[in-house]
C-alpha positions as CSV (number, residue, x, y, z in Angstrom):
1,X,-2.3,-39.3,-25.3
2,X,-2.1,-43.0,-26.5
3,X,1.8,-43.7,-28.4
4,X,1.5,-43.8,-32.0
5,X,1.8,-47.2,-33.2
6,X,4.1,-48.0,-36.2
7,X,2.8,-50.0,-38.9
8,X,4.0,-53.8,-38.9
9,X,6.4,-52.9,-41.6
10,X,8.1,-50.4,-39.6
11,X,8.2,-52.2,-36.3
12,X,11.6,-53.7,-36.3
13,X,13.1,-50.5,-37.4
14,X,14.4,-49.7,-33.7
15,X,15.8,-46.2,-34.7
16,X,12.8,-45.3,-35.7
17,X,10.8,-46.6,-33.1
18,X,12.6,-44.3,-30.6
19,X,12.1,-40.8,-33.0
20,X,8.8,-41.7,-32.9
21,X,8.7,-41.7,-29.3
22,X,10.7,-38.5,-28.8
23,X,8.0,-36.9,-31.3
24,X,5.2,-38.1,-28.8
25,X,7.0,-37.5,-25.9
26,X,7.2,-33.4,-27.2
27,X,3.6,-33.4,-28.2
28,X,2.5,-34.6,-25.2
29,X,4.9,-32.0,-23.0
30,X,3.4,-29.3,-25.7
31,X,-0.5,-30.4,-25.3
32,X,0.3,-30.2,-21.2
33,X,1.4,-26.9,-21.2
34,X,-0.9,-25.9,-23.9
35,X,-3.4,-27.1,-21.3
36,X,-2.0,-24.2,-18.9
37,X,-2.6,-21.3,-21.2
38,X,-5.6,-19.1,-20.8
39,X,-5.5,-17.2,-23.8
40,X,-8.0,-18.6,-26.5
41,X,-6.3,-18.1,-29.7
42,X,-3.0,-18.6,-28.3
43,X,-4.1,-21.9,-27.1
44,X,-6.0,-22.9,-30.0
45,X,-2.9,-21.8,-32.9
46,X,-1.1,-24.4,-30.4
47,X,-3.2,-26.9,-30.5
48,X,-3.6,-26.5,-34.6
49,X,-0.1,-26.9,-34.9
50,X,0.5,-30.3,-33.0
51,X,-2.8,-31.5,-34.7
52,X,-1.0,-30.8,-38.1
53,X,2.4,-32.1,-36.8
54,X,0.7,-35.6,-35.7
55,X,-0.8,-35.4,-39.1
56,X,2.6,-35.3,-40.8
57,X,4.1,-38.5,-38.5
58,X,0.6,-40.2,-39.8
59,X,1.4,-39.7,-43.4
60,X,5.5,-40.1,-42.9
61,X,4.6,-43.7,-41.2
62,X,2.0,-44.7,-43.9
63,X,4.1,-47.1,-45.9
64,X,6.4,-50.4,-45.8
65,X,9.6,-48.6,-46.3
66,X,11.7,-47.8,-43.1
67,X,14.1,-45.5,-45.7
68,X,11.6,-43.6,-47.1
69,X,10.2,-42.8,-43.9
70,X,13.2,-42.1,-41.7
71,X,14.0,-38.4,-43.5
72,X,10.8,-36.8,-42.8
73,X,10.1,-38.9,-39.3
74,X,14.3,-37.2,-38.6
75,X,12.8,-33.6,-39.3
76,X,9.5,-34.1,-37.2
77,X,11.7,-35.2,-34.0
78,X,13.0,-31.6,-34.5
79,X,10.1,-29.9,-35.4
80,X,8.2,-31.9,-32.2
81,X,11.0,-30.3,-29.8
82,X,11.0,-26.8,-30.6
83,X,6.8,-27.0,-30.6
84,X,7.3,-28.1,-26.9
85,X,9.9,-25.3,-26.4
86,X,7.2,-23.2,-28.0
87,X,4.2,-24.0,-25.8
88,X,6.8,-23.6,-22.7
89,X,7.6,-20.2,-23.6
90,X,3.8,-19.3,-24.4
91,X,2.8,-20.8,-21.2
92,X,5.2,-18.7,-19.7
93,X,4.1,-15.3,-21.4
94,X,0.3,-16.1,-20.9
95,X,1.6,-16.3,-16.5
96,X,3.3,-13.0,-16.9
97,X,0.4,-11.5,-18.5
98,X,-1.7,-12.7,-16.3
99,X,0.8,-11.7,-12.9
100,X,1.5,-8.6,-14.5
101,X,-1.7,-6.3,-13.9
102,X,-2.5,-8.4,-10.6
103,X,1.6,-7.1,-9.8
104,X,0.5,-3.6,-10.7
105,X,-2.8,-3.6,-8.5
106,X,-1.5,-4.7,-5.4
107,X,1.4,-2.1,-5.7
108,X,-0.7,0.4,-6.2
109,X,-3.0,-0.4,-3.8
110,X,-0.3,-0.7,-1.0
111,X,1.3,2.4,-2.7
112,X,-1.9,4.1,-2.0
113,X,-2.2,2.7,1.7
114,X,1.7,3.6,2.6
115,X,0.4,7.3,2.0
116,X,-2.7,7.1,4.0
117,X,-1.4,5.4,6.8
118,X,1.3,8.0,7.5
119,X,-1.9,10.6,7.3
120,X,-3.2,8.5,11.0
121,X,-2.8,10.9,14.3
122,X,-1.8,10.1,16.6
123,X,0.8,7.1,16.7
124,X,-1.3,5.0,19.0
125,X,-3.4,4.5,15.7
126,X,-1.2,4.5,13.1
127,X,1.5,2.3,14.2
128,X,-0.5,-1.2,14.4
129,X,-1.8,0.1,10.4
130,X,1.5,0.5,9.9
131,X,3.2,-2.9,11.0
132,X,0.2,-4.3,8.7
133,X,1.1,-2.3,5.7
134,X,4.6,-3.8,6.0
135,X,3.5,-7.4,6.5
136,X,1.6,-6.8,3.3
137,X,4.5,-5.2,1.3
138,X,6.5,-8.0,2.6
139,X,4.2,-10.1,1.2
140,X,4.4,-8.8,-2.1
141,X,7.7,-8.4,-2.4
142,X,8.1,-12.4,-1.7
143,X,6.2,-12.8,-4.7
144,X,7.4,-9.9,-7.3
145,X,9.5,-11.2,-9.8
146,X,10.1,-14.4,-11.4
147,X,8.1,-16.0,-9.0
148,X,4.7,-14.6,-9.6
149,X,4.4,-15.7,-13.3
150,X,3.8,-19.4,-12.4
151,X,0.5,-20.6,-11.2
152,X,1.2,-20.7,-7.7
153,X,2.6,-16.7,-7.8
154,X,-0.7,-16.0,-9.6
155,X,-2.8,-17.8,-6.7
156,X,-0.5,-15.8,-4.1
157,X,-1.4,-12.6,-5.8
158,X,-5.4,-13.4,-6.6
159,X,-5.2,-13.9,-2.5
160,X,-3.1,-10.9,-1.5
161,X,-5.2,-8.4,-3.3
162,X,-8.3,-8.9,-1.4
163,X,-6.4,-8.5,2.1
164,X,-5.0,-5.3,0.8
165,X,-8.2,-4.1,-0.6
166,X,-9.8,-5.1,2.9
167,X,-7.1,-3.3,4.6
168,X,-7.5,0.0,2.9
169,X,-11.1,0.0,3.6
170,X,-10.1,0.0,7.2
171,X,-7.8,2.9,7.1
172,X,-11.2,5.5,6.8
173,X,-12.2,4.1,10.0
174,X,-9.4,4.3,11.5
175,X,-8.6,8.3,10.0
176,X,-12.0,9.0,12.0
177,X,-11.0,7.2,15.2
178,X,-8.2,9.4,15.0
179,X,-9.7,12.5,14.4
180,X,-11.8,11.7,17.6
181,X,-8.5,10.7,19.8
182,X,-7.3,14.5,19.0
183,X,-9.9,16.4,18.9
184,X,-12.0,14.6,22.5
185,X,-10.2,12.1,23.6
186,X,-7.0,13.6,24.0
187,X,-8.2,16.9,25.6
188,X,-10.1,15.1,28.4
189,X,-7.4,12.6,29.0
190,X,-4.9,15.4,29.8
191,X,-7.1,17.5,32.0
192,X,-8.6,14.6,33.8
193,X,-5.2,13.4,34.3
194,X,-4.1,16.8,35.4
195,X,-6.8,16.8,38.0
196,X,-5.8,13.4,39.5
197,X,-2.1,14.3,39.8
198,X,-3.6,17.1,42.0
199,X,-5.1,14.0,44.5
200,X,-3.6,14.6,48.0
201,X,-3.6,11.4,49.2
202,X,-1.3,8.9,47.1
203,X,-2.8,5.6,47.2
204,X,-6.2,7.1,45.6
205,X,-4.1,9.1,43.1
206,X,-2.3,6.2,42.0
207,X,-5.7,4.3,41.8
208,X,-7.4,6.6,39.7
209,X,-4.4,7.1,37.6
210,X,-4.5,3.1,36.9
211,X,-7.9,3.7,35.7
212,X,-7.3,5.7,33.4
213,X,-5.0,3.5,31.8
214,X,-7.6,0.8,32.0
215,X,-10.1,3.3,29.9
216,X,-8.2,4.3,27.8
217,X,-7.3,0.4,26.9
218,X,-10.9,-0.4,26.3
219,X,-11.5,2.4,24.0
220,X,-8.3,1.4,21.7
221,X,-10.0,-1.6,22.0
222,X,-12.8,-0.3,20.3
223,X,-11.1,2.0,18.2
224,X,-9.2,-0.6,16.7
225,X,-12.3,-2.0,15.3
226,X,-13.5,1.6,13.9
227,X,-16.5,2.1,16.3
228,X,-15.8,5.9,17.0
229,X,-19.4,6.0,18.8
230,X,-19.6,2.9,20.6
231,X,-15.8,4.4,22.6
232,X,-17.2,7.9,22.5
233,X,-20.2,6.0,24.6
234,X,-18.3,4.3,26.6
235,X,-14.9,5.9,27.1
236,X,-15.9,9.4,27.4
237,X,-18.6,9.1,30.5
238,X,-16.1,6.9,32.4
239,X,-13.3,9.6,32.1
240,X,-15.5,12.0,32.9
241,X,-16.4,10.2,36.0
242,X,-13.0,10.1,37.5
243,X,-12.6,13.7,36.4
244,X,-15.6,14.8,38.8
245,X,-15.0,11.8,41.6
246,X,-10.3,13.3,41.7
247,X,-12.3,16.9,42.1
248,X,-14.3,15.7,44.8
249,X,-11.8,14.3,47.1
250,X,-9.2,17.1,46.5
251,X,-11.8,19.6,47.4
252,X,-13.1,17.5,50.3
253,X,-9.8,16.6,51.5
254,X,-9.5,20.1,53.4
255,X,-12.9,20.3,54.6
256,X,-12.6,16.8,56.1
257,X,-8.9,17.9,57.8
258,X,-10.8,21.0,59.3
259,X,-14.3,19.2,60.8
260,X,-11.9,16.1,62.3
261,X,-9.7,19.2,63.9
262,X,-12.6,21.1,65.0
263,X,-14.2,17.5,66.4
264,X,-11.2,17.1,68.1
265,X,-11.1,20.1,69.8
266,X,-14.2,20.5,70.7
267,X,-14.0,16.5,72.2
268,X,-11.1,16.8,74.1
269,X,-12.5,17.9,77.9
270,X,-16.0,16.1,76.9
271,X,-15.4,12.7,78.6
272,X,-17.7,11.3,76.0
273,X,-15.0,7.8,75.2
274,X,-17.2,6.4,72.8
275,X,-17.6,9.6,70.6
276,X,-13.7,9.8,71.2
277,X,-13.3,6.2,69.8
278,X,-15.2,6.7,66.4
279,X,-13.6,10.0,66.3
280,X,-10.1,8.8,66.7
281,X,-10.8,5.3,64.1
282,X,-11.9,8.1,61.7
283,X,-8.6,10.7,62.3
284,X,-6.5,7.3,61.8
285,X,-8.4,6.0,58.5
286,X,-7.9,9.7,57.1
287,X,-4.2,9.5,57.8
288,X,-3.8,6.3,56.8
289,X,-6.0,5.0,53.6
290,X,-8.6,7.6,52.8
291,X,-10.4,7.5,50.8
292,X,-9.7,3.4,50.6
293,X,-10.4,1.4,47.4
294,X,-8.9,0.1,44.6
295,X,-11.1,1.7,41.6
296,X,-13.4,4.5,41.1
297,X,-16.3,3.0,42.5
298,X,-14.6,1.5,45.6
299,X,-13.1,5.0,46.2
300,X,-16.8,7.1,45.4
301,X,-18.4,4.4,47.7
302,X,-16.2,4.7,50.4
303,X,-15.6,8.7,50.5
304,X,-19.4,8.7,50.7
305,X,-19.0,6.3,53.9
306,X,-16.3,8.2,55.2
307,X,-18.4,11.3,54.9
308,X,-21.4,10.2,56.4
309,X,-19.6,8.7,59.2
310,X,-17.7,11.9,59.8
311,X,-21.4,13.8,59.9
312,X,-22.8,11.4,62.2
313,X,-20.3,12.1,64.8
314,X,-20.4,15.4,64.6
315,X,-23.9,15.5,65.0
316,X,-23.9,13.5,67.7
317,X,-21.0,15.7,69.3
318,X,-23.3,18.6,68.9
319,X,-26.0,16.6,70.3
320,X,-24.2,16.0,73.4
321,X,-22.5,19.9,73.7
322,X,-27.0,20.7,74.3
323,X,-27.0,18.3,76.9
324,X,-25.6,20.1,79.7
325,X,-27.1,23.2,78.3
326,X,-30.6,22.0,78.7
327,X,-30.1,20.6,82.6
């Protein structure tokens, strides 16, 4: 807003020079906050009333006499000042107004997603929802008070509110994800595990039990992105796997103990040393490493080796017993 210029009459009146400037000075502070305000007829009572009060200095300057003009220019300065105290204060109501229902919302909203978090079983799911929910309350409790009726309090809580709203549509997913854990995941987990801890030899065991882990990893994975189908898919074949492939070598453990015995025996007077060498690298790989690998598939591949190696010696040990009988 340009200064208002005293007539030539008035000029070297230095008094009054400077209340006119304090009255411009508050108009201008008044105009910038009325600039602020978002409510229509708020805003446009304010600027009414600084139009009118400009008006008066007009009409208080509009002559040659400094005397005449320096009572009503003295009660302008005043009325100038509290105008600019009242724009402040009605820039400061129109921020509260406008913080207050977004101040409401998001503590509903996280009201509403403290409850349905602490509904999440089990704690693998709900404890990551949880630390979210209380960097969100955190959040807003940086900005409750004072400090969310000014603009950048307002901006903090227009921004807030759709993170919150995002995060409580993720809680739904999540609900089902855990409904899945208890209900399948869980169940299968424990039996399969139960089965492995029967595993004779160690070194498999502990394999297979670190595969587990590694499942069940990549189907939180999954989980944590909602995608209860996508981990039953996944998750729920490969633990089933393990389950069937930790039955297989406990039951076969025993049957392989008996035919290397039985080999042995039968063997021992033959005089056959190459049959006695692959029988006696296959008696040291079982008491050593069998069946060898570091994962499921390296343990499947090589009990099917070990297996078929086993057979082929004892069919050729039963080849060479019908030898002798047929000379």
């Amino acid at each position: 807003m340009r200064p208002t210029i005293l007539p030539p009459a008035l000029r070297a009146d230095k008094a009054l020079a400077r209340q006119v400037a304090d009255i411009d000075e508050s108009l201008d502070c008044a105009e910038d906050f009325i600039e602020l305000i978002r409510t229509d007829s708020v805003r446009a009572g304010l600027r009414r009333e600084v139009t009118a009060l400009r008006k008066r200095l007009a009409d208080a300057l509009d002559g040659a006499d400094a005397r005449a003009a320096a009572k009503p220019v003295a009660a302008l300065v005043k009325e100038a000042a509290r105008l600019a105290d009242k724009a402040s204060e009605a820039n400061a109501k129109d921020l509260a107004d406008r913080a207050l229902p977004l101040l409401n919302k998001a503590r509903a909203l996280l009201a509403q997603a403290m409850v349905e978090v602490g509904r999440i079983e089990p704690p693998v799911q709900r404890l990551p929802l949880q630390r979210e929910q209380a960097a969100l309350r955190l959040a807003l409790n940086e900005l409750e008070g004072e400090r969310c009726a000014t603009p950048g309090g307002i901006a903090a809580l227009e921004k807030l509110l759709p993170e919150v709203e995002q995060f409580l549509r993720r809680l739904e997913p999540a609900r089902r994800a855990g409904e899945w854990l208890r209900a399948a995941w869980l169940p299968q987990r424990a039996r399969t595990e139960a089965i492995v801890k029967r595993v004779p030899a160690e070194r498999c065991r502990r394999s297979l039990l670190a595969e587990l882990d590694f499942i069940e990893v990549d189907a939180h994975k999954v989980l944590a992105r909602g995608d209860v189908r996508a981990a039953q898919a996944q998750a729920l074949p490969a633990l089933q796997r393990i389950e069937r492939l930790a039955a297989r070598v406990s039951a076969a453990a025993p049957a392989v103990d008996r035919e290397l015995l039985r080999l042995a025996r039968q063997l021992a007077g033959a005089g056959d040393a190459a049959l006695g060498k692959r029988l006696r690298a296959l008696i040291q790989a079982r008491a050593a490493h069998w069946p060898e690998g570091a994962d499921a598939d390296a343990i499947d591949a090589a009990l099917t080796r070990f297996e078929s190696d086993l057979a082929r010696v004892g069919n050729d040990a039963a080849a060479a017993a019908r030898v002798p009988a047929k000379a």
